[in-house]
Jmol script that loads the backbone (N, CA, C; Angstrom):
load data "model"
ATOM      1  N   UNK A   1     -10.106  -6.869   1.742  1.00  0.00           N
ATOM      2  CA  UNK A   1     -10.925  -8.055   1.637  1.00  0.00           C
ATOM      3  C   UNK A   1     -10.697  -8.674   0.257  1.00  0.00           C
ATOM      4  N   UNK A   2     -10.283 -10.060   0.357  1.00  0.00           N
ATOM      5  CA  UNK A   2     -10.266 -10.762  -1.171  1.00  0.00           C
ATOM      6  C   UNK A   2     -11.095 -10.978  -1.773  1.00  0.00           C
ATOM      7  N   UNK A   3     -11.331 -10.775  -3.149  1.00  0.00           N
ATOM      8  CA  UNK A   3     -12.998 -11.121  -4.040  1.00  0.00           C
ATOM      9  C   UNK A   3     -12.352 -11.885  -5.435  1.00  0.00           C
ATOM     10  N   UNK A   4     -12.797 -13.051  -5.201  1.00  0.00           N
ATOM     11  CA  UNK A   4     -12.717 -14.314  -5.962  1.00  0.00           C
ATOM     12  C   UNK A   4     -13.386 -14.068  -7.126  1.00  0.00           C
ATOM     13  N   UNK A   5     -13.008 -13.866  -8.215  1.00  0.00           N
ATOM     14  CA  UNK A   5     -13.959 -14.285  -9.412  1.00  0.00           C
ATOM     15  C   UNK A   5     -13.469 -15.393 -10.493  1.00  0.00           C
ATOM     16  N   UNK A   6     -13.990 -16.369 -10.635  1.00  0.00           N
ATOM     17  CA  UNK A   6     -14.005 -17.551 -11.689  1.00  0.00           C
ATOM     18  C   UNK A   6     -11.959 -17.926 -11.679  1.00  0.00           C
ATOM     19  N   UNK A   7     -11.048 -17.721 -10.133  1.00  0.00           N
ATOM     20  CA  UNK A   7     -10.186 -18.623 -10.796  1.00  0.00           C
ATOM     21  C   UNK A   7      -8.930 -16.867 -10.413  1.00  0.00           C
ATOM     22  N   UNK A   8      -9.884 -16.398  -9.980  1.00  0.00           N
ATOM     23  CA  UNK A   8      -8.724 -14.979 -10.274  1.00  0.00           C
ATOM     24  C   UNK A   8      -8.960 -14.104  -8.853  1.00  0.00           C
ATOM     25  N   UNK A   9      -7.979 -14.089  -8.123  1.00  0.00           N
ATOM     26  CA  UNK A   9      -8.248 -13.023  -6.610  1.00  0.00           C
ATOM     27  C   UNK A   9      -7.605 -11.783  -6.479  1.00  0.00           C
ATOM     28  N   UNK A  10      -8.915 -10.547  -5.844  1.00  0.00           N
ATOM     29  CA  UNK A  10      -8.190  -9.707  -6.228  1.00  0.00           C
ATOM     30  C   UNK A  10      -8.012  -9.111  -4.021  1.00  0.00           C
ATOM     31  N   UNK A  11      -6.636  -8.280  -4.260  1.00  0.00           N
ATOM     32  CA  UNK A  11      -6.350  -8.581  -2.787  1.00  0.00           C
ATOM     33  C   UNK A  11      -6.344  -6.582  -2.593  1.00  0.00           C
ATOM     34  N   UNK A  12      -6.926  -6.237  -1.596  1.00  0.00           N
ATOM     35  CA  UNK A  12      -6.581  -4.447  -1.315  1.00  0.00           C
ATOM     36  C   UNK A  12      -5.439  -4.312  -0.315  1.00  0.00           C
ATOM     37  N   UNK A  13      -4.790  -4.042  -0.706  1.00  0.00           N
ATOM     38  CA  UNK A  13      -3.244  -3.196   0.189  1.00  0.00           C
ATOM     39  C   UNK A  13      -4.084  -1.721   0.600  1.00  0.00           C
ATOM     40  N   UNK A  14      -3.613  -1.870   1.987  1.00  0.00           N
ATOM     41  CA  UNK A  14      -4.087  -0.237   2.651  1.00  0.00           C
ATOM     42  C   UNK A  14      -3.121   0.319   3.824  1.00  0.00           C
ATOM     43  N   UNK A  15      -2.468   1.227   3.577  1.00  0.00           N
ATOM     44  CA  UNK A  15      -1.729   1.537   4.388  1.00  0.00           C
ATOM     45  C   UNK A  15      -2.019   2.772   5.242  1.00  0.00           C
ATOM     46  N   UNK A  16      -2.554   2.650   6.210  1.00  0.00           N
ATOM     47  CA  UNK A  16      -2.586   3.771   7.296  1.00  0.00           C
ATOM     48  C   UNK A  16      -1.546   4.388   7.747  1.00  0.00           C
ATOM     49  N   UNK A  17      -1.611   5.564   8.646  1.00  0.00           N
ATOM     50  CA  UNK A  17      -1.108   6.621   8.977  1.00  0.00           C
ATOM     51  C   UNK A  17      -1.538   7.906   9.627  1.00  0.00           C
ATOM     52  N   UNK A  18      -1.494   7.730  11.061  1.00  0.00           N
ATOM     53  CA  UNK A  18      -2.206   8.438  12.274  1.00  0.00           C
ATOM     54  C   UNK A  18      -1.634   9.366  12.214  1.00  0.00           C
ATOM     55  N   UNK A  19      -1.793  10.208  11.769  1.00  0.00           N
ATOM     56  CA  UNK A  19      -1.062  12.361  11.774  1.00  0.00           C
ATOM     57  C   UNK A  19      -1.705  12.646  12.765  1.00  0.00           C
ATOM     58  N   UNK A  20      -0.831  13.507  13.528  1.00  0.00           N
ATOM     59  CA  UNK A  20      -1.638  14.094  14.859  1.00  0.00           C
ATOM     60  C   UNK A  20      -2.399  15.407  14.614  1.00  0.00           C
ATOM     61  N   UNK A  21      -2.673  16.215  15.138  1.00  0.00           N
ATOM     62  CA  UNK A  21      -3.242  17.470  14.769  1.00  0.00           C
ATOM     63  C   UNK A  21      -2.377  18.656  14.442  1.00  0.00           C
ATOM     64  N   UNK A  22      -0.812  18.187  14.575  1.00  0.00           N
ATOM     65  CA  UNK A  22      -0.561  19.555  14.658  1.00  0.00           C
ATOM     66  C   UNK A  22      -0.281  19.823  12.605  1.00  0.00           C
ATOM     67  N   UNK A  23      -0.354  21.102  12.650  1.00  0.00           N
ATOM     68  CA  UNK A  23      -0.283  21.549  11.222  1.00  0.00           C
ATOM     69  C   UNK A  23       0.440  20.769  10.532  1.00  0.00           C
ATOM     70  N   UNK A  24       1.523  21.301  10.524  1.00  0.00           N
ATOM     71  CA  UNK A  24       3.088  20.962  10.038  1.00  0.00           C
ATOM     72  C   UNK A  24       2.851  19.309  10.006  1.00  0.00           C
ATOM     73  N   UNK A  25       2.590  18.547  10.417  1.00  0.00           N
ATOM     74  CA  UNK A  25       2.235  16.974  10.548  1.00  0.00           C
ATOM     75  C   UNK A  25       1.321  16.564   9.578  1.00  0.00           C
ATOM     76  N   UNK A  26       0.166  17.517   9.428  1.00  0.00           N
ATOM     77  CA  UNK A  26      -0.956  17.023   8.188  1.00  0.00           C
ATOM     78  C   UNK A  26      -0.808  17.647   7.014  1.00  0.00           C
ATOM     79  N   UNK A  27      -0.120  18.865   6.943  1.00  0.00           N
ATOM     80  CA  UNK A  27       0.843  19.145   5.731  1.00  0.00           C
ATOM     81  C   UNK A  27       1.479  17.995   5.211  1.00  0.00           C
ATOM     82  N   UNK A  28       2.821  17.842   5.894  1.00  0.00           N
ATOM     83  CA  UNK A  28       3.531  16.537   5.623  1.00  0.00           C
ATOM     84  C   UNK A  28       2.886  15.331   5.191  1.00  0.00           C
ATOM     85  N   UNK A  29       1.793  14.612   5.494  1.00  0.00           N
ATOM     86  CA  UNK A  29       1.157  13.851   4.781  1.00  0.00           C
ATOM     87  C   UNK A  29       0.667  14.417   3.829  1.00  0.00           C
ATOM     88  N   UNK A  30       0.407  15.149   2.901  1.00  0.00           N
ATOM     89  CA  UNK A  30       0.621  15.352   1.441  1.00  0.00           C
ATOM     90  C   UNK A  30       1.860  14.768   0.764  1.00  0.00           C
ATOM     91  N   UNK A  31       2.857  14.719   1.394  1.00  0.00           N
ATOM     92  CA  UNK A  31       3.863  14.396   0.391  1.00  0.00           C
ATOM     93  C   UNK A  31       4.025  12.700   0.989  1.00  0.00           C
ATOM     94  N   UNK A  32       3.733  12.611   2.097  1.00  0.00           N
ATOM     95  CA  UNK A  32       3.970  10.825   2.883  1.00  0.00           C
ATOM     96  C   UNK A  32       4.109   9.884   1.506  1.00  0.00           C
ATOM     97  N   UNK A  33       2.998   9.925   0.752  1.00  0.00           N
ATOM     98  CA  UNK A  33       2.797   9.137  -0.173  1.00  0.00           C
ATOM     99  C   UNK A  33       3.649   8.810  -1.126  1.00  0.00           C
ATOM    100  N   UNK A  34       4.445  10.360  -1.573  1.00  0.00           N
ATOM    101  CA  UNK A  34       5.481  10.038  -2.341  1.00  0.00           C
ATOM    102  C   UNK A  34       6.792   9.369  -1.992  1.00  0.00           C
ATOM    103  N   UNK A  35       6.934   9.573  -0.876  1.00  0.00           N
ATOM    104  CA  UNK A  35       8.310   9.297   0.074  1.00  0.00           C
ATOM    105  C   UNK A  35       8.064   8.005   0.038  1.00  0.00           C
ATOM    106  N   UNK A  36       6.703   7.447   0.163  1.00  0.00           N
ATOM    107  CA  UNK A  36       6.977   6.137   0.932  1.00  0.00           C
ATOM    108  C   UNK A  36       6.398   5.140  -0.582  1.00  0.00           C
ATOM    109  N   UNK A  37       5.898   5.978  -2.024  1.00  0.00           N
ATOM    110  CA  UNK A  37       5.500   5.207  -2.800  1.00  0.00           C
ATOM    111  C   UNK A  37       6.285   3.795  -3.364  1.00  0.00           C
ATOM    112  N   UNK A  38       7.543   4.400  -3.479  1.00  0.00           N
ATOM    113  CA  UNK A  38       8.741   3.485  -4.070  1.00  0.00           C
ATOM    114  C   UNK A  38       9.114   2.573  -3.548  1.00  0.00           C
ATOM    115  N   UNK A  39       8.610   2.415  -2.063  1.00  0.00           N
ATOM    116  CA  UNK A  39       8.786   0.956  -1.090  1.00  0.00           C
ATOM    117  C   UNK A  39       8.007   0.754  -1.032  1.00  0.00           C
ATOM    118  N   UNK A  40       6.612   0.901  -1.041  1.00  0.00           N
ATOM    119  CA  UNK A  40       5.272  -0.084  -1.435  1.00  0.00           C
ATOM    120  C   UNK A  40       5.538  -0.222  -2.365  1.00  0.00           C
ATOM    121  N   UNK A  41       5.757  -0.002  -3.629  1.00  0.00           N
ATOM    122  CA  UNK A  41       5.458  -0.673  -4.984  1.00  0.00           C
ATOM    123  C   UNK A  41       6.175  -1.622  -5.191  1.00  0.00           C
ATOM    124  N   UNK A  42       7.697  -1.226  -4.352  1.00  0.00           N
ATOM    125  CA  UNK A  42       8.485  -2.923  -4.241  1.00  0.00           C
ATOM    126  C   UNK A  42       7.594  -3.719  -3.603  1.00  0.00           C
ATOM    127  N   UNK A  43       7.445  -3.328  -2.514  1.00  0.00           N
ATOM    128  CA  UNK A  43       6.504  -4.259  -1.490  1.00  0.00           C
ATOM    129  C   UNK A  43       5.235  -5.290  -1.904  1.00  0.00           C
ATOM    130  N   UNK A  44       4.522  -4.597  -2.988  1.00  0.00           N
ATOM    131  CA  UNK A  44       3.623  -5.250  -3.727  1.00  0.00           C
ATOM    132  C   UNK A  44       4.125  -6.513  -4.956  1.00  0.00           C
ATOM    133  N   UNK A  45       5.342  -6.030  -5.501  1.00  0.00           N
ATOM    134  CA  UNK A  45       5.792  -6.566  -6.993  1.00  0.00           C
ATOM    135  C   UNK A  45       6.477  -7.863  -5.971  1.00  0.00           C
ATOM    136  N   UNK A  46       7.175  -7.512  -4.402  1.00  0.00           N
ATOM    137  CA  UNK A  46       7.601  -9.210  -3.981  1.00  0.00           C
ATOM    138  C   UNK A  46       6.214 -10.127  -3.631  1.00  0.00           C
ATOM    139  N   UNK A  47       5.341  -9.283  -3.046  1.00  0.00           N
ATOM    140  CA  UNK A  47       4.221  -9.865  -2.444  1.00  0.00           C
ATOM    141  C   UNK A  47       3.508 -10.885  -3.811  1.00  0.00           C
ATOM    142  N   UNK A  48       3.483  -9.984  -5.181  1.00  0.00           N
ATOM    143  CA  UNK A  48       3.164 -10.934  -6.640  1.00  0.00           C
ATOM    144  C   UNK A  48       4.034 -12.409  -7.317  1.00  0.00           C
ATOM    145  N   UNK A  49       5.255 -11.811  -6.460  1.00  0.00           N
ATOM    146  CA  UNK A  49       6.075 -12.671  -6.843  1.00  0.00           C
ATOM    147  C   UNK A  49       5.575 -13.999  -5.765  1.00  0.00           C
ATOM    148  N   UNK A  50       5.339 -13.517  -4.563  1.00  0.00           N
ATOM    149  CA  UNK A  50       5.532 -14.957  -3.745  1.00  0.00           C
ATOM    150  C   UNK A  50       4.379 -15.688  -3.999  1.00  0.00           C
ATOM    151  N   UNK A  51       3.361 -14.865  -4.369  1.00  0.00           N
ATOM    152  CA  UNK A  51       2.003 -15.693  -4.010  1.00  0.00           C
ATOM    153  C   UNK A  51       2.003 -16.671  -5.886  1.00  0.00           C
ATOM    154  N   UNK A  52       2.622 -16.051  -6.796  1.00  0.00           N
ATOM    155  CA  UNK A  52       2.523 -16.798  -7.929  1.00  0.00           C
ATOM    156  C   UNK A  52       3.810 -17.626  -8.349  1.00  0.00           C
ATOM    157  N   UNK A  53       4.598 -17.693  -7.140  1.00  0.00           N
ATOM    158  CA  UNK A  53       5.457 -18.820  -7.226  1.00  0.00           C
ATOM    159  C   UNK A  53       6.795 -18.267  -7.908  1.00  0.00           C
ATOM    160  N   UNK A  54       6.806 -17.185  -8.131  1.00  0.00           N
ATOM    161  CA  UNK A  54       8.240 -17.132  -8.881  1.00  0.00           C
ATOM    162  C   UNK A  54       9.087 -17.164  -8.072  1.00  0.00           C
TER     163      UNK A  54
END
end "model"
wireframe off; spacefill off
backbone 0.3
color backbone group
C-alpha cells in the first residue's frame, strides 16, 4: 500500500512463496531469499529508475 507524505511516496514490494508441506521444501525456503535476493534488488533499483524518470 502507498503512503504519501508531504511530496514523497513510499511503495512495499512483497514477494510471496507457497512451500508445500513437505520438509525438504520449507527447509529450502530458508535459503529462497538468498538465491532470489540479487534479482529483486535489480528489480527494485529498475523499478526507481522508471518511476523517477531516469
Amino acid at each position: 500500500m502507498p503512503v504519501m507524505e508531504q511530496g514523497n511516496m513510499q511503495v512495499q514490494w512483497q514477494a510471496v512463496t507457497n512451500l508445500k508441506w513437505y520438509p525438504w521444501e520449507k527447509f529450502s525456503g530458508i535459503f529462497l531469499e538468498k538465491m532470489a535476493g540479487a534479482g529483486n534488488e535489480e528489480a527494485l533499483k529498475s523499478l526507481k529508475s522508471f518511476v523517477e524518470g531516469k
